[in-house]
N, C-alpha and C positions, 0 to 999 in steps of 0.2 A: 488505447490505440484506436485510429481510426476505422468504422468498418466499410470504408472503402478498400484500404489496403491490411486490415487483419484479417487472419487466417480463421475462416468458420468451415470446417469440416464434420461438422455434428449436430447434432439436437441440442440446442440450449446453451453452447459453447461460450465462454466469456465474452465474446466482441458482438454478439448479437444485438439485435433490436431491440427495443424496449417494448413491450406487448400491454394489452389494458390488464390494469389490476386490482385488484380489491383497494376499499377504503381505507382511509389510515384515520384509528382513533384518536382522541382526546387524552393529554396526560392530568391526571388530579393529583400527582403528588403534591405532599405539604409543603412549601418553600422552607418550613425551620428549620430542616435536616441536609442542607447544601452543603457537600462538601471537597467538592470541586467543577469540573465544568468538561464539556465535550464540544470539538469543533467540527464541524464540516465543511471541505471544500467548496460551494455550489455549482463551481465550472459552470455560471449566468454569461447568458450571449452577452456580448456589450462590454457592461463594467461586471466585473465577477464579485461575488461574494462570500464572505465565510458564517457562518451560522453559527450561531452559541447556544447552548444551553447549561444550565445550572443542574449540578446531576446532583441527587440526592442519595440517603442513607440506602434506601431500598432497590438502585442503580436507574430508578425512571429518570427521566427527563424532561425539564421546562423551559421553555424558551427565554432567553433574558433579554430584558429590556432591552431595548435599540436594533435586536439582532432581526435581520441579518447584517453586518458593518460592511464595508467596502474593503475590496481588499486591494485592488488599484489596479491593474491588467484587467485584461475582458478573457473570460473561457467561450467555448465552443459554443456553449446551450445544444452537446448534442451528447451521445454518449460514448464514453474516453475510456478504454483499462485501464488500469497499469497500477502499481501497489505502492503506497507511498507518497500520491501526491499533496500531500499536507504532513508536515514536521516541527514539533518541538525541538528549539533550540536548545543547544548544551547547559546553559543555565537555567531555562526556564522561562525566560522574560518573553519570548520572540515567538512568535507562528512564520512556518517561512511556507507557502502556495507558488504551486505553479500555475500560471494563466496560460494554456494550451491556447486561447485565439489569439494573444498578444506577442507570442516568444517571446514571456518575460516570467521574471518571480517578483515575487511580493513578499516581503515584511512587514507584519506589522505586531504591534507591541499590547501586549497582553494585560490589563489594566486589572490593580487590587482587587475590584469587583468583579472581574472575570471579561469583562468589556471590551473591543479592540480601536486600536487609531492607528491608523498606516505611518512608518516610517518614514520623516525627511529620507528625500531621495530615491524615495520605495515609488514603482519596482524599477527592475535594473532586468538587460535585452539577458535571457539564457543563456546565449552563444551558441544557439543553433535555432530551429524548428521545428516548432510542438514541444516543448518541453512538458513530460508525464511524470516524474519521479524525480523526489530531491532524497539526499543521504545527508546528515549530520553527526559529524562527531567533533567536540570540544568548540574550537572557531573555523575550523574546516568544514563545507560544504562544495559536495557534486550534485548538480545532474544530468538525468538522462534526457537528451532531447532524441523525439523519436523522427523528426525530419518529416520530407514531405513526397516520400517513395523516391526522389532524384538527388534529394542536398538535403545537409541541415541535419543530420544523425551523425550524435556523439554522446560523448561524455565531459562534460567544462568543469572545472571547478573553480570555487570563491574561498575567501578569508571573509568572516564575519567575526564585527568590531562588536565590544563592547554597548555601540549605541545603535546597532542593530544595522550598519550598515555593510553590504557584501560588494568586497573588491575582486576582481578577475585571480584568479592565477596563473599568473606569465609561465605560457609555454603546455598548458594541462591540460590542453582538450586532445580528446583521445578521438578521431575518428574513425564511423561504423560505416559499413555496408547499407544500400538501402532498400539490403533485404534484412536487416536486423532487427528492425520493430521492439526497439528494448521496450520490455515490463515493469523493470524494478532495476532501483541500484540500492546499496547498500554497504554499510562499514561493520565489519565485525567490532565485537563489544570494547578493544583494546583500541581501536581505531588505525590497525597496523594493517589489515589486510580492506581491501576496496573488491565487490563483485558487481558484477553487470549483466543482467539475465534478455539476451535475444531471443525472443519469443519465434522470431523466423518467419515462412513463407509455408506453403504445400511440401518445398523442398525440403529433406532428413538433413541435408548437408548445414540447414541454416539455422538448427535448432543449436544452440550455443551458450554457454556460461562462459563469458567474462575475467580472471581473477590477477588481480591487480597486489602489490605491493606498496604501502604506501609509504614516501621518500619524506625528511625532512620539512622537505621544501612545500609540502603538499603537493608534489607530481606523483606520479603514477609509473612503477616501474612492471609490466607485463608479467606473468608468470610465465616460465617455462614451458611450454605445452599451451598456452593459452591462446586463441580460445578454444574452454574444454567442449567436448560435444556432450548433448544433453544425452540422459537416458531411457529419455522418450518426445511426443513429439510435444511440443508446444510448451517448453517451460517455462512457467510463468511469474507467480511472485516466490518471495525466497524469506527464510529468517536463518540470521545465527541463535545458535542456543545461548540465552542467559547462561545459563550453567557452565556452558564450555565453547569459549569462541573457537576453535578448532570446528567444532561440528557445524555443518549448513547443510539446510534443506529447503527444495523447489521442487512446488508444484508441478505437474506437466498436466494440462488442460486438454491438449487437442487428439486425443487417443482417441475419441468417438465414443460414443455414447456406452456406459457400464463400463471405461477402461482409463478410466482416472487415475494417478497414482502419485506418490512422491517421491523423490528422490534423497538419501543421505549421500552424503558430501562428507568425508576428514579434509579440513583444508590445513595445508602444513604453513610453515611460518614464511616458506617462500612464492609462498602462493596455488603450488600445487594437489591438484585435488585429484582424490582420489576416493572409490565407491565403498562403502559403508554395508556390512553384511549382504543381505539377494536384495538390496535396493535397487530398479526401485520398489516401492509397497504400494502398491494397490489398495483402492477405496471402495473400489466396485458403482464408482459412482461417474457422474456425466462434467465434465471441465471443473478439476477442482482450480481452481486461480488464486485464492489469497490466503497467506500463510499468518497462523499468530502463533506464538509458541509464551505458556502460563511460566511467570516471572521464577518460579523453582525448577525450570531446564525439564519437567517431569514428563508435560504433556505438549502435544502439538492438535492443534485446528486449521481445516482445512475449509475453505470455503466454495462448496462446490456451484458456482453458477448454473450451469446446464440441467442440474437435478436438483434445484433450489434447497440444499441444505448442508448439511455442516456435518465434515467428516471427524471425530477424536480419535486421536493415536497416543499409546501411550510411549514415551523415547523413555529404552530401556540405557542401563548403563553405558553400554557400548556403542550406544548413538544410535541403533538401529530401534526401528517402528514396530509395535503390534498395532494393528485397527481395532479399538474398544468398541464405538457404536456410529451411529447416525442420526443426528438432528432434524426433522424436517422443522419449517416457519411456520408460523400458525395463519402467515397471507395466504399462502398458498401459490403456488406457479404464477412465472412472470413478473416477480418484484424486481428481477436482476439483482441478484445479491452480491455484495463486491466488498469493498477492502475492507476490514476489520480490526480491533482493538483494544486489547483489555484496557480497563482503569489500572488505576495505580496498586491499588490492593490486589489484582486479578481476581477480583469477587464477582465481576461482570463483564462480558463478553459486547460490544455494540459493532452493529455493520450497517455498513450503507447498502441502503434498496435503493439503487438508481430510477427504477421505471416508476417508483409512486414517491418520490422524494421523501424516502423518511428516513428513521433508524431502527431496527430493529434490536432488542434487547436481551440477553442472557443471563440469567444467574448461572456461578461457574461451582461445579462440588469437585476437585478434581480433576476428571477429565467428563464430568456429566454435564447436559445444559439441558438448563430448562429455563424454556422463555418467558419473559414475565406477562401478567396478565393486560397489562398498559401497553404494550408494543404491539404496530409499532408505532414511532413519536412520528409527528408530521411536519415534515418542511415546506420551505414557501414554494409559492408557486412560479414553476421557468428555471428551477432548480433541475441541475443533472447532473448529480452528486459524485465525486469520487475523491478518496483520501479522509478519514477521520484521526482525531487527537483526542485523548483523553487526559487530563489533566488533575492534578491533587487538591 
């Protein structure tokens, strides 16, 4: 989100400024041990780029060759919220980016070697203004465009082909309020239900969740009651459980400083939701914003911008949260720590530090994290990062 018009009611709250910050080290992993790759949005003024690295056995990271590639649209080169703005396609082949300065997305194709080449055709207008978050499931794609406080906030969606190209869906843009300031969109894991998380204004009234039904045709039928109201203020990124697409949980960021928490969600098949034991749960921390949830449904991460470190909860049976512990970074305050991503194995945990363009690193024991001793990894420079992928 912009922080012109996002909501900063706290110390350290997601939409803040990016302050100076310590150095980012040098990675010495071995290149013989590659066994997949990590991308980064760079949301670069101008032409925007996506950043690659070859992630190793031990989850470090090394830059590959060529990178940074182009990703075709120009982002802001300033600093953007929102959870999600870089997605792996349904089969694998595809990176899909949003360029926040362009109103556009980008495609581009993921090469043997890990490598990127934009897609003929790539990118293609959002269908609104500021596009922050894209959703993918199978050949269907939404996103959220966050507008520009007057026009241009919605939700669009596309059909994407086989050769990586996205067609409109006639009749599917869902328009928002432009006090909505959406965070995050999202498909549960069946791809039947669609959420949209309004991060809002100062005002309670405009803190808001989203929940969509999704039709056939790839349109979008409203739930009942929707939209639901948050259960605190400022809700911001969200995940379904692996485990059980029923369950969903969102952050809420803007409670002020020590009143961080998360919320559980049962979302039923018609889209309505409803609250999950005394959620929501508290972190006791300062804006948590971006949600990962470990590929066994077991644990949840939260990533607290304002208080620069990373909440663990464990989701007990019944969808509901205990709070296990607290991560601090080994940067130390003012990295901006934002969207985050396990690999494939969920052995490693990586976030984007916005304010020193890097990554920051985790080995994962459960619901334990310990940073590695290499993080974090350094990106280029004019980089103002937001949306990571991690890749097999």
């Amino acid at each position: 989100m912009k922080l012109s018009r996002g909501v900063v009611t706290g110390l350290g709250l997601c939409l803040l400024s990016a302050a100076a910050a310590p150095g980012v080290y040098a990675n010495v992993s071995a290149p013989g041990d590659q066994l997949g790759h990590v991308y980064v949005n760079d949301n670069t003024a101008g032409t925007n780029t996506i950043a690659a690295f070859d992630r190793h056995a031990d989850g470090t990271l090394t830059p590959l060759g060529g990178s940074p590639f182009i990703a075709g649209g120009a982002g802001r080169g300033a600093v953007v919220g929102s959870q999600g703005a870089l997605q792996l396609s349904g089969d694998g082949r595809y990176l899909l980016a949003v360029d926040a300065g362009s109103n556009q997305i980008s495609v581009v194709r993921i090469r043997p070697d890990g490598s990127l080449r934009q897609v003929e055709g790539s990118p293609v207008s959002s269908g609104g203004i500021e596009p922050v978050s894209i959703a993918v499931h199978g050949d269907l794609v939404y996103v959220a465009n966050e507008g520009n406080g007057a026009t241009g906030s919605n939700y669009t969606g596309f059909t994407l082909n086989a050769g990586g190209h996205l067609t409109p869906v006639h009749g599917s843009t869902v328009d928002l309020p432009a006090t909505a300031n959406p965070g995050d969109i999202l498909f549960n894991a069946t791809g039947t239900n669609l959420i949209g998380i309004e991060v809002g204004t100062t005002d309670p009234s405009t803190f808001l969740i989203d929940s969509f039904v999704v039709r056939d045709d790839g349109r979008l039928t409203p739930a009942s009651g929707s939209p639901f109201a948050a259960q605190a203020p400022g809700p911001f990124g969200s995940e379904f459980s692996p485990a059980d697409p029923a369950h969903l949980y969102v952050s809420n960021a803007h409670g002020g400083a020590g009143n961080g928490s998360v919320s559980a969600f049962n979302v039923a098949g018609d889209g309505a939701l409803s609250s999950i034991g005394g959620s929501p749960y508290p972190d006791g921390r300062t804006a948590p914003c971006w949600v990962e949830i470990s590929h066994d449904g077991k644990y949840l991460f939260t990533v607290n911008t304002g208080s620069t470190d990373i909440s663990s909860y464990t989701i007990e049976n019944d969808g509901s949260l205990s709070l296990l512990a607290t991560t601090s970074f080994a940067s130390g305050t003012g990295i901006r720590p934002f969207d985050a991503r396990l690999d494939p194995t969920g052995a490693t945990l990586y976030v984007v530090d916005a304010a020193i363009h890097a990554v920051s690193a985790f080995s994962v024991s459960g619901g334990t994290l310990t940073e590695l001793v290499q993080s974090p990894i350094g990106r280029p420079a004019g980089a103002t990062p937001f949306g990571i992928v991690a890749t097999g």
